[in-house]
C-alpha positions as CSV (number, residue, x, y, z in Angstrom):
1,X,-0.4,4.9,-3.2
2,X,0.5,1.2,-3.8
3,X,-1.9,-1.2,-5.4
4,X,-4.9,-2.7,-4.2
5,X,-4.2,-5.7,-1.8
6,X,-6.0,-8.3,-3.7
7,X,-6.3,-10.6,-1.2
8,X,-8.5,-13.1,-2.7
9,X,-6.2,-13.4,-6.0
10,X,-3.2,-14.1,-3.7
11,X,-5.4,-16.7,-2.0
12,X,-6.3,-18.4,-5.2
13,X,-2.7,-18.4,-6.3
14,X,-1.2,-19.3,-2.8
15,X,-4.5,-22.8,-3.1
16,X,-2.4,-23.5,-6.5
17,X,1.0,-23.1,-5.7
18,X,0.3,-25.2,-2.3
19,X,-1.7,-27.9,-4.0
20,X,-4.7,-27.5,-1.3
21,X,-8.4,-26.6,-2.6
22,X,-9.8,-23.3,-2.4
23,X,-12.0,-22.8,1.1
24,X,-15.8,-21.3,-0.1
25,X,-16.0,-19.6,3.1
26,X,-12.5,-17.8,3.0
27,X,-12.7,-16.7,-0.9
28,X,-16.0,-15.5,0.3
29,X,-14.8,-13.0,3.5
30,X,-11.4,-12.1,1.2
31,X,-13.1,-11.0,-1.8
32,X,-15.7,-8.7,0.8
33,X,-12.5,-7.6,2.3
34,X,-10.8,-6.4,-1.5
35,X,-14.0,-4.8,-1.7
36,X,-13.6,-2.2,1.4
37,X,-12.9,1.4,0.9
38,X,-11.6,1.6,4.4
39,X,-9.1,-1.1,4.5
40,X,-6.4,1.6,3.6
41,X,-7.1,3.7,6.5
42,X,-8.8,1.6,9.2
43,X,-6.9,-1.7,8.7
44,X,-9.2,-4.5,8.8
45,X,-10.7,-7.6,11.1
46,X,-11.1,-10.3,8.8
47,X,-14.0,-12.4,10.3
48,X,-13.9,-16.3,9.7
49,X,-16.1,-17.6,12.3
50,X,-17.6,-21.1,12.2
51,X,-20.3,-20.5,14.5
52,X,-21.7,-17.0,13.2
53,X,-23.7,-17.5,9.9
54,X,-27.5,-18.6,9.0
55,X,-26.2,-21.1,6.7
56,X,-23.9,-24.0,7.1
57,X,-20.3,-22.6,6.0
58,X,-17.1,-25.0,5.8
59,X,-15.2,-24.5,8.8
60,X,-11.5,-23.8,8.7
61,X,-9.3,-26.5,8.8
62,X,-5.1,-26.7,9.2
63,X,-4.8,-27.0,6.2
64,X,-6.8,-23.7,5.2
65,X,-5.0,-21.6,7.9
66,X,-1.8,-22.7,6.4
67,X,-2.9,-21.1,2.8
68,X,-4.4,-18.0,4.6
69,X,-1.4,-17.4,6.9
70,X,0.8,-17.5,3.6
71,X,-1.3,-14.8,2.4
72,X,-1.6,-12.7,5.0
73,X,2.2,-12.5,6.0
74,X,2.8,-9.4,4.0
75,X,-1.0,-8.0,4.1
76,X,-0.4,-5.0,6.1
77,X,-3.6,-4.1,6.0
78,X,-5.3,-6.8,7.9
79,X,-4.7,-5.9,11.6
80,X,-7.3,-8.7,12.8
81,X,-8.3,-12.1,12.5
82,X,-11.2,-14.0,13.8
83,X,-11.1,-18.2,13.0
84,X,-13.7,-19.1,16.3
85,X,-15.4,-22.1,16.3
86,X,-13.1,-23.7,13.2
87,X,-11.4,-27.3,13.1
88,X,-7.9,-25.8,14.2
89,X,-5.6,-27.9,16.2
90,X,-1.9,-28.2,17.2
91,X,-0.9,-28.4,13.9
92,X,-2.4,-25.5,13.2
93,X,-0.8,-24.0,16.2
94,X,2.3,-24.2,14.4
95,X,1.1,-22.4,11.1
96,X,0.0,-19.8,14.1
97,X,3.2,-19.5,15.6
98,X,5.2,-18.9,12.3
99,X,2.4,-16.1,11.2
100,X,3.3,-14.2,14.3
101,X,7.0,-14.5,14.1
102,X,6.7,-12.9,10.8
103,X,3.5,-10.9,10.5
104,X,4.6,-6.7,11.8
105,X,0.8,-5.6,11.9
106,X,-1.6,-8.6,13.8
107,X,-3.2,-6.4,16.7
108,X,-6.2,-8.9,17.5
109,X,-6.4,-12.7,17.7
110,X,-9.5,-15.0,17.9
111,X,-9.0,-18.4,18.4
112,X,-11.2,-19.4,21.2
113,X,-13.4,-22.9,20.8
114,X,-11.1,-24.9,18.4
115,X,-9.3,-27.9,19.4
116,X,-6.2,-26.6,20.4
117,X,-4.0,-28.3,22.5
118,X,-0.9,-28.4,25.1
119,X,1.2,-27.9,22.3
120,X,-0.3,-25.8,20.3
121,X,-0.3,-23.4,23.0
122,X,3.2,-23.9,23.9
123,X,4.1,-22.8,20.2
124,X,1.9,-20.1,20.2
125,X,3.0,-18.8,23.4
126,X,6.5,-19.1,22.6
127,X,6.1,-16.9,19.6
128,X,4.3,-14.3,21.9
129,X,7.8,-13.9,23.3
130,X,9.0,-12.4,20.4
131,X,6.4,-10.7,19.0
132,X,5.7,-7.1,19.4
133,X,2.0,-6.3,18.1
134,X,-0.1,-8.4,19.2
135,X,-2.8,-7.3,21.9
136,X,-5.7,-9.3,21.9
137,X,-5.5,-12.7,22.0
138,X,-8.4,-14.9,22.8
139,X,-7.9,-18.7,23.7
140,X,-11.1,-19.4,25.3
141,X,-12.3,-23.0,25.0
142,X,-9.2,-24.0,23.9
143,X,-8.5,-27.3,26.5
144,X,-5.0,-26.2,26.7
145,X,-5.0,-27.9,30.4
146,X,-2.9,-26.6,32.6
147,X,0.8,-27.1,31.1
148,X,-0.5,-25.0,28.1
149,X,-1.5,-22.6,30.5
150,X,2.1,-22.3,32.2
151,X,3.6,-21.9,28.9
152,X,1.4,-18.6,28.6
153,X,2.4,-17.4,32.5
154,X,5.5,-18.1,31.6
155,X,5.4,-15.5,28.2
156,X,3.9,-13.0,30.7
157,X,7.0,-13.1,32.1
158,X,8.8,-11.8,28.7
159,X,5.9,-10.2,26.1
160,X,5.6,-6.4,27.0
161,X,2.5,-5.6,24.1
162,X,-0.3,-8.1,25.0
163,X,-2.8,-6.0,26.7
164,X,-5.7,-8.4,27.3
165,X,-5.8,-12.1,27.2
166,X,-8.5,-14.5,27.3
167,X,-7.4,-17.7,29.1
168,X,-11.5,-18.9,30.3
169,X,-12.5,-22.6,29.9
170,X,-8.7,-23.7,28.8
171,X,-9.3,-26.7,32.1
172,X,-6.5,-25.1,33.4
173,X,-5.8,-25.5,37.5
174,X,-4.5,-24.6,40.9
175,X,-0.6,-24.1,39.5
176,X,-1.6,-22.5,36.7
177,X,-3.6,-19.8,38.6
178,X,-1.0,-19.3,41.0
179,X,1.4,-19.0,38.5
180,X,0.0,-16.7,36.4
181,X,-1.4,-14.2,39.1
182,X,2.3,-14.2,40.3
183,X,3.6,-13.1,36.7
184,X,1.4,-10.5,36.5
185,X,2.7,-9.2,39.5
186,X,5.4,-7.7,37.5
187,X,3.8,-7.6,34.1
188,X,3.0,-4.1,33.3
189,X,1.5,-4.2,30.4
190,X,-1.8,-6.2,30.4
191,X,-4.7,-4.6,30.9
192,X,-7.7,-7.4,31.2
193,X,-7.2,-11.3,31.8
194,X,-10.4,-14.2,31.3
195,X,-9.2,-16.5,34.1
196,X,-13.0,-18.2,33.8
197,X,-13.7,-21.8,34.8
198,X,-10.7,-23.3,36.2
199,X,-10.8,-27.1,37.3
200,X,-9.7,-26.6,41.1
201,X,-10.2,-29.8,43.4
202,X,-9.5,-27.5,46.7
203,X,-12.2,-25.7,48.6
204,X,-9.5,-23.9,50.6
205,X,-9.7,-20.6,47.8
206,X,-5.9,-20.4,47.2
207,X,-5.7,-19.0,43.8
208,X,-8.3,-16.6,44.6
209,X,-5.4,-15.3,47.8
210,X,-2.5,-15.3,45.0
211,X,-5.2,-13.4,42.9
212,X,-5.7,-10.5,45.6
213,X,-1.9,-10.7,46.7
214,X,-1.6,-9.7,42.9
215,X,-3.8,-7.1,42.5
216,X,-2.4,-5.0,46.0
217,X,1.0,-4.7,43.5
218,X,-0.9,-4.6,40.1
219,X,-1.4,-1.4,38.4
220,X,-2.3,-1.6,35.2
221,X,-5.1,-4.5,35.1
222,X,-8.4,-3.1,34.1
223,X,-10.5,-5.8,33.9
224,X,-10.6,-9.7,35.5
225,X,-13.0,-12.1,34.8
226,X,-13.3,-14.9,37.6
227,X,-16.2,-17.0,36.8
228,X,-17.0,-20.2,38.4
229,X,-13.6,-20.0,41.2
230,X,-15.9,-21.5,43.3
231,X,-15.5,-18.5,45.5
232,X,-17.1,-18.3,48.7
233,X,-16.8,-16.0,52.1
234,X,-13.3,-16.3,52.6
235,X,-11.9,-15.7,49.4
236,X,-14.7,-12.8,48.6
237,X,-13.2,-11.1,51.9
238,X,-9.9,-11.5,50.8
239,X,-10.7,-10.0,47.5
240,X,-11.9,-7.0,48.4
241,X,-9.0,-6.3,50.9
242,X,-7.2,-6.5,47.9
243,X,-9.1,-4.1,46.2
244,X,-9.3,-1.1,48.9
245,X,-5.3,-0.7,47.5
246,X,-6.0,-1.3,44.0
247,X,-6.6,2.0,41.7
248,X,-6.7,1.0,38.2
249,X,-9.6,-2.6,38.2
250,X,-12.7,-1.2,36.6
251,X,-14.1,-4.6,35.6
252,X,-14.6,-7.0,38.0
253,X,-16.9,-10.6,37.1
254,X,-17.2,-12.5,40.0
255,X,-20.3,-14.4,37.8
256,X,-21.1,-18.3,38.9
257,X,-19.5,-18.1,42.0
258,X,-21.1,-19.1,45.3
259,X,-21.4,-15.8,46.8
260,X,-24.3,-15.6,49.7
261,X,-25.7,-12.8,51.5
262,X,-23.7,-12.5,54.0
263,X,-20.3,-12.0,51.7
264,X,-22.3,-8.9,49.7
265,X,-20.9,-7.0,53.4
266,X,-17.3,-7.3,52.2
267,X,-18.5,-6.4,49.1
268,X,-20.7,-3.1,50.4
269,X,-17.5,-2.0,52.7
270,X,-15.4,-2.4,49.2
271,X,-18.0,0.2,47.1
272,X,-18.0,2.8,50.2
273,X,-14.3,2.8,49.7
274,X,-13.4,1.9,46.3
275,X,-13.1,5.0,44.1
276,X,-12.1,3.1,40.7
277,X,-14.7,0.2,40.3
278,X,-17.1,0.9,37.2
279,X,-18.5,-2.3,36.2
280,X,-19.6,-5.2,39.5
281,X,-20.9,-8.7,37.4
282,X,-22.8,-10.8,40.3
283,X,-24.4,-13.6,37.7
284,X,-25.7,-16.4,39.2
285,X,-24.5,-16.3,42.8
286,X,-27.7,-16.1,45.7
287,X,-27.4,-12.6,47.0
288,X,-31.4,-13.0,47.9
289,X,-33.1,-10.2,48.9
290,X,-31.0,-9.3,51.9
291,X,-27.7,-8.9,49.7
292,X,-29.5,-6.8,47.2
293,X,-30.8,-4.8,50.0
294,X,-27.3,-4.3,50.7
295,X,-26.0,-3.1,47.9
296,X,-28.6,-0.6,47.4
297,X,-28.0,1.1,50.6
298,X,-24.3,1.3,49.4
299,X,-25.4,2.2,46.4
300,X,-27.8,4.9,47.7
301,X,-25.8,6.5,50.5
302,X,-22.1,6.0,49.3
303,X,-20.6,4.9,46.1
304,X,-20.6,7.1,43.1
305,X,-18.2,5.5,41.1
306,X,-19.8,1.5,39.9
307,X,-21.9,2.2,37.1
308,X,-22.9,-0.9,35.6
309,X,-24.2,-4.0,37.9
310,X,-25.1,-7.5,37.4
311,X,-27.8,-9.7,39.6
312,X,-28.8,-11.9,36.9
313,X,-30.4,-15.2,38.6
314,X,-29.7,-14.5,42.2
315,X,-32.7,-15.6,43.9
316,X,-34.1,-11.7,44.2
317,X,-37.7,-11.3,45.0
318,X,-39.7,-8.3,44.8
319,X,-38.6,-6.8,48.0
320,X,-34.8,-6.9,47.2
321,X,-35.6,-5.7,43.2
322,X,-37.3,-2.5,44.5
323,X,-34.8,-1.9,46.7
324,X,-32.3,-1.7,43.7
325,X,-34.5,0.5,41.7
326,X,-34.7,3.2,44.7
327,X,-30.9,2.9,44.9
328,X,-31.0,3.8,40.9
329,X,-33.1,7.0,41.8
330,X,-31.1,8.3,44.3
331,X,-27.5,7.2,42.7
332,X,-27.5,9.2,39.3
333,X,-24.0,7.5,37.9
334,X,-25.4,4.0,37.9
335,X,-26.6,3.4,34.4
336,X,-27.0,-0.3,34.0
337,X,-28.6,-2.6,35.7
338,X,-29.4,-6.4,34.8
339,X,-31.8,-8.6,36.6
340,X,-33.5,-11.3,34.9
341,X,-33.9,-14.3,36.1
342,X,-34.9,-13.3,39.7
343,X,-38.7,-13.9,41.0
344,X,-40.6,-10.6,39.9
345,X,-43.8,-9.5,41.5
346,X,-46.4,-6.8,40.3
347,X,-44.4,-4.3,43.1
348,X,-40.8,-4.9,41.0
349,X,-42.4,-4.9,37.6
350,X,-44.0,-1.5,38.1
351,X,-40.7,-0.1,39.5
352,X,-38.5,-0.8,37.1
353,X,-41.2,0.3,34.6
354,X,-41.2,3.3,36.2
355,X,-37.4,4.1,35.9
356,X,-37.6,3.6,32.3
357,X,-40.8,5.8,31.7
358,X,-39.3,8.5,33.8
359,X,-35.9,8.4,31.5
360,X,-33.8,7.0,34.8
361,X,-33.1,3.8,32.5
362,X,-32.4,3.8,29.2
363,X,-33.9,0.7,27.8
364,X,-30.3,-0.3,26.3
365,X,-29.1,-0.3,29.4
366,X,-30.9,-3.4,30.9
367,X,-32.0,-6.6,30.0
368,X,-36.0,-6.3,30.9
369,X,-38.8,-4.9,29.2
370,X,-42.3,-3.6,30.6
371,X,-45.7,-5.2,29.2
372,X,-49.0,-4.9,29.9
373,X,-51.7,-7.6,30.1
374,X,-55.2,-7.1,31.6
375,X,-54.2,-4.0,33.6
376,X,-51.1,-5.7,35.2
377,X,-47.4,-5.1,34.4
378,X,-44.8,-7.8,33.9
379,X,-41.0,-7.9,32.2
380,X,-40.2,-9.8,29.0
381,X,-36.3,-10.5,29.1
382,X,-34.6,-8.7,26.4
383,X,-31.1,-9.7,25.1
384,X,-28.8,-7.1,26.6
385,X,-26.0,-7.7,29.5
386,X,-22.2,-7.3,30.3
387,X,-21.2,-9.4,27.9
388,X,-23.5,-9.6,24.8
389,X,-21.1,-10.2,22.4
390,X,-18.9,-12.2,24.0
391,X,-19.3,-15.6,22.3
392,X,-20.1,-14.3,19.0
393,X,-20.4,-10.8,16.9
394,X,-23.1,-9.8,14.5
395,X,-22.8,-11.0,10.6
396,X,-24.0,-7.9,9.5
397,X,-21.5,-5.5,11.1
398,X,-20.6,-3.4,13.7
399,X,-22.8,-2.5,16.8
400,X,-24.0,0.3,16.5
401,X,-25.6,0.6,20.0
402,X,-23.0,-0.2,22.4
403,X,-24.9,0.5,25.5
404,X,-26.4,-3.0,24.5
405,X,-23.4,-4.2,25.2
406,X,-22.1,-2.2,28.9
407,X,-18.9,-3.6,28.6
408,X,-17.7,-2.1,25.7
409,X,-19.8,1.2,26.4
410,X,-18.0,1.7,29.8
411,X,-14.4,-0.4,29.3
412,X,-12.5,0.7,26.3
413,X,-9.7,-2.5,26.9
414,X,-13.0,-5.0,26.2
415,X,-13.0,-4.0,22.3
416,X,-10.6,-5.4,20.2
């Protein structure tokens, strides 16, 4: 067997030989890492987060990456890295770039909310079209704008190893949409795409149509996320005519979108037909009580397949919130539902109480919890969802639970 990495000693020597101080925060995660058994057999995530710790740590600057990428050019055993919420910016970019020219094992990529920019992503995409191991790569929060992001359709064109990419809050717009649905026409290789927050000044829903034109040919996307597309009746009806020849999406997140009542019909039509759909995010759109009344019935009578759902902060009052929970009794295969943030009465509380006392709902598997005070029931939120862990990861570890978490319970292509 060859001998230990050593990671931290390399790091200490690569400080010297570069003439740049030693980084706290890094010496601290390397010398955890040079003390894991696994790192042989399991590979290993180093986690360098700015955002994730109780105490103030010293954020990762150019500078620091440039050391670290030194270090970890050769380090075959470190298959991830997470740098979120550091002080990164174009010129960091470039150390990026180089590290994935050179680096043969790099499977996951975290880079979402520094202060990367158009060029930075243009050098980071361009090295994406010669690299052949990467498959996660997250640029969320990046404001890449949108000739960053046409630098990254254009790599979708040409990289044939990236399986999901997250592109959300990157203030990219309308030709950057279009263009990138229409590369992944072809692309046959990535499995989920963030296409979250766009800055579209239109109300006529276009990228939304070159989204659905893309998923009748697509088939091999898993998962889309299309948060805040402004998306209304036209483009939800367009969507879902989409989706009746689509057999691979399993995720869809239409979250903070400005879906009514009356678009839930294109969506209930969609679930009677759709055989494939597993996981239906509806955060923060108004279904009301008619559009969860709905969906039960659909859920009730017809689909079998969707087993996680979404209604966070729809405007659902007690009527429409029972309605749900009788759909969950009479459907056995959907096994999470989400709800806070809609008007609860004594009616809902004691029905959804009821599910979990009976075993219908695991308590993992939604975001309320039953309480009693002076002989009445009421829900206290509790911090499960879709996306738990999608803005930061425990310090101390692995989940162990991941039904807190449905979306890596259910969709295998949302873990890293």
């Amino acid at each position: 067997m060859a001998a230990h990495p050593d990671l931290h000693q390399h790091y200490v020597r690569a400080c010297q030989n570069l003439g740049q101080p030693e980084n706290p925060y890094i010496s601290h995660v390397l010398q955890e890492a040079d003390k894991n058994d696994k790192i042989w057999t399991n590979g290993i995530t180093l986690k360098i987060p700015g955002n994730n710790h109780p105490e103030p740590v010293q954020r990762v600057t150019d500078d620091d990456l440039q050391v670290l990428a030194s270090v970890l050019g050769n380090a075959v055993v470190v298959t991830g890295l997470d740098l979120r919420y550091n002080a990164l910016t174009d010129a960091g970019a470039k150390h990026v770039a180089t590290f994935l020219q050179e680096n043969s094992t790099l499977q996951y990529l975290n880079l979402m909310f520094n202060d990367i920019g158009t060029s930075g992503a243009e050098l980071i995409a361009g090295a994406l079209h010669r690299n052949k191991t990467l498959t996660y790569l997250r640029m969320t929060g990046n404001k890449i704008g949108n000739k960053g992001g046409m630098f990254f359709a254009s790599m979708l064109q040409i990289n044939s190893t990236l399986e999901k990419l997250d592109l959300g809050d990157c203030d990219m717009d309308t030709e950057c949409l279009i263009a990138t649905a229409t590369a992944l026409t072809q692309n046959k290789s990535l499995k989920a795409i963030n296409l979250n927050r766009p800055l579209l000044y239109s109300q006529e829903e276009e990228t939304t149509v070159h989204v659905a034109l893309m998923l009748k040919n697509n088939s091999s996307l898993v998962e889309l996320h299309l948060c805040k597309h402004e998306m209304k009746n036209f483009g939800v009806e367009r969507l879902c005519e989409a989706l009746y020849e689509n057999s691979s999406l399993r995720y869809l997140d239409l979250g903070c979108n400005k879906i009514v009542r009356d678009d839930v019909k294109f969506l209930v039509k969609l679930l009677k037909q759709n055989q494939t759909l597993e996981i239906l995010d509806l955060t923060a759109n108004r279904l009301e009580d008619d559009g969860a009344i709905y969906l039960s019935e659909a859920l009730a009578l017809s689909n079998r397949t969707l087993r996680a759902l979404s209604v966070v902060s729809n405007n659902i009052s007690g009527k429409g919130l029972v309605a749900l929970s009788d759909a969950m009794k009479a459907n056995k295969e959907l096994s999470y539902i989400y709800i806070w943030g809609n008007k609860f009465d004594e009616a809902s509380c004691r029905a959804f109480s009821e599910l979990i006392q009976m075993g219908r709902l695991n308590p993992h598997c939604t975001d309320v919890e039953p309480y009693e005070v002076d002989g009445h029931l009421h829900l206290a939120e509790v911090s499960h969802g879709l996306k738990k862990h999608y803005y930061w990861t425990p310090s101390y570890g692995e989940v162990e639970n991941k039904d807190a978490n449905a979306s890596l319970a259910i969709t295998a292509v949302s873990e890293h």
